[in-house]
C-alpha positions, -999 to +999 in steps of 0.1 A: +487-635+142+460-632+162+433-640+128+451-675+125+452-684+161+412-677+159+409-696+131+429-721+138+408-726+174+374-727+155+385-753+132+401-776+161+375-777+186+347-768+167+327-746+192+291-743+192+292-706+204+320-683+195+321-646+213+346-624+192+353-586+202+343-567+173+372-540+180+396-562+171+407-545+133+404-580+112+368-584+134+355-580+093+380-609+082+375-632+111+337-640+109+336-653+074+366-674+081+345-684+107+320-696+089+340-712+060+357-732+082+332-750+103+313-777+092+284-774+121+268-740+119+284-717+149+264-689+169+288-657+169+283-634+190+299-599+189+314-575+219+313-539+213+331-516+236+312-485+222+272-476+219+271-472+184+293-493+159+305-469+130+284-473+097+318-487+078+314-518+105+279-523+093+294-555+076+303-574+109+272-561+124+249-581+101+274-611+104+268-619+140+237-635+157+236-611+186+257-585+201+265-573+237+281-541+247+313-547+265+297-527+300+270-553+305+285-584+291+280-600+328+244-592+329+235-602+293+254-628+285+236-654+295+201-645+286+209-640+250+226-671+248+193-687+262+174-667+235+197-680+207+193-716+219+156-718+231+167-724+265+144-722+290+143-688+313+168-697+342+156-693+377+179-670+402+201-691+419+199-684+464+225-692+481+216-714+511+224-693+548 
């Protein structure tokens, strides 16, 4: 199942960062599996394909350290991740003519 392949991933290599769509329906399982299984503390960030999450999901919303909408994953993955980590701001990258 798609819950024990997760797991099982988490637990082998251990990932700093894990980014876990929150549609997925054992999304309320998965995190504190997550977190039970990991000796280092992991950063879990959610994907939401809709605005608003329901109230019901309220559970998974207060179990992950950020959350991105789906639409404008491209544009804010990367700065959130440098919030969460106290990265520095990066600079925009030129392409040389």
């Amino acid at each position: 199942s798609i819950f024990e392949e997760t797991i099982q991933l988490v637990v082998s290599h251990q990932p700093d960062l894990v980014l876990l769509y929150l549609g997925m329906l054992s999304a309320s399982m998965i995190i504190p599996a997550i977190v039970l299984s990991t000796a280092a503390s992991v950063v879990i960030v959610g994907m939401s394909s809709v605005a608003s999450v329901p109230s019901q999901a309220e559970d998974v919303l207060m179990a992950v350290d950020a959350l991105l909408h789906k639409e404008t994953l491209l544009q804010d993955f990367v700065p959130i991740v440098s919030a969460l980590y106290g990265w520095p701001k990066f600079r925009e990258f030129s392409h040389p003519d």
